[in-house]
C-alpha positions in Angstrom: 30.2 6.8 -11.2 26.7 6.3 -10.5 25.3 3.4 -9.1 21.7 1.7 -10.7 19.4 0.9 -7.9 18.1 -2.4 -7.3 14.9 -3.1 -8.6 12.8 -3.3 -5.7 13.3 0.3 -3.6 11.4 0.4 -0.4 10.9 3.0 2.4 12.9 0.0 4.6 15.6 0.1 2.8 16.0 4.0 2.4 15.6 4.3 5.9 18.8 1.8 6.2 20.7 3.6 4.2 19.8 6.9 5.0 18.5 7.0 8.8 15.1 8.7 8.0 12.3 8.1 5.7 12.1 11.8 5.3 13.4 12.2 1.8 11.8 8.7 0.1 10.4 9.4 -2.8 7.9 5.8 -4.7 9.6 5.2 -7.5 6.4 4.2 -9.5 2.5 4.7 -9.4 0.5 1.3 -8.2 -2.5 0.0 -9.7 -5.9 1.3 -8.2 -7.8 -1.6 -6.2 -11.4 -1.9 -5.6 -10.6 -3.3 -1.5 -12.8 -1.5 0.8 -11.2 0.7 3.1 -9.8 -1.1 6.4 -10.6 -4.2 4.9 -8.0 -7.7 5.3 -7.7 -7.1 1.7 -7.4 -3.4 1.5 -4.3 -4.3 4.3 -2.5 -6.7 2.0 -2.7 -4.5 -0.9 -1.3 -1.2 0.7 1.7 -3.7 2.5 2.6 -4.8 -0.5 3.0 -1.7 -2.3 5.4 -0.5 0.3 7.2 -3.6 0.2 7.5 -3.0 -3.5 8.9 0.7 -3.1 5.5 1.8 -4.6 3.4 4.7 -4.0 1.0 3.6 -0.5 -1.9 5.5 -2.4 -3.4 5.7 -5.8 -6.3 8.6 -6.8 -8.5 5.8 -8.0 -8.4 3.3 -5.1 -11.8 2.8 -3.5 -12.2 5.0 -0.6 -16.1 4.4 0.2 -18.6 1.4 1.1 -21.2 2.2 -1.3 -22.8 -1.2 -3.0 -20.9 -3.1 -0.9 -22.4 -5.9 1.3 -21.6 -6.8 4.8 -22.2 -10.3 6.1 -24.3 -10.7 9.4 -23.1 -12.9 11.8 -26.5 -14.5 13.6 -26.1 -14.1 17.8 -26.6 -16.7 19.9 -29.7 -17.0 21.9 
């Protein structure tokens, strides 16, 4: 008989089961975000995704700086 997976798949869980994360495969294709790279945002964004069993990556996600701009923070005398 097989068994339907639970809805949410993730890497952790496979590893439980399994004892490697070798053979996980995402079950599904996230959305692309517009988070710069490295950015607080860009982290949440990619955590969640694994949390979610998604794919960590998606062709469309931003992967440059262009047009984006960066606060100064003023030094102190």
């Amino acid at each position: 008989m097989i068994q339907k997976r639970k809805e949410s798949y993730n890497l952790f869980e496979h590893m439980l089961e399994h004892g490697t994360g070798n053979e996980f495969q995402p079950e599904s294709k996230p959305s692309p975000t517009n988070a710069p790279p490295g950015s607080n945002y860009k982290i949440d964004v990619l955590m969640k995704r694994l949390e979610s069993g998604e794919d960590l990556w998606n062709d469309r996600d931003r992967d440059d700086f262009e047009g984006l701009i960066a606060p100064i923070k003023p030094s102190r005398p």
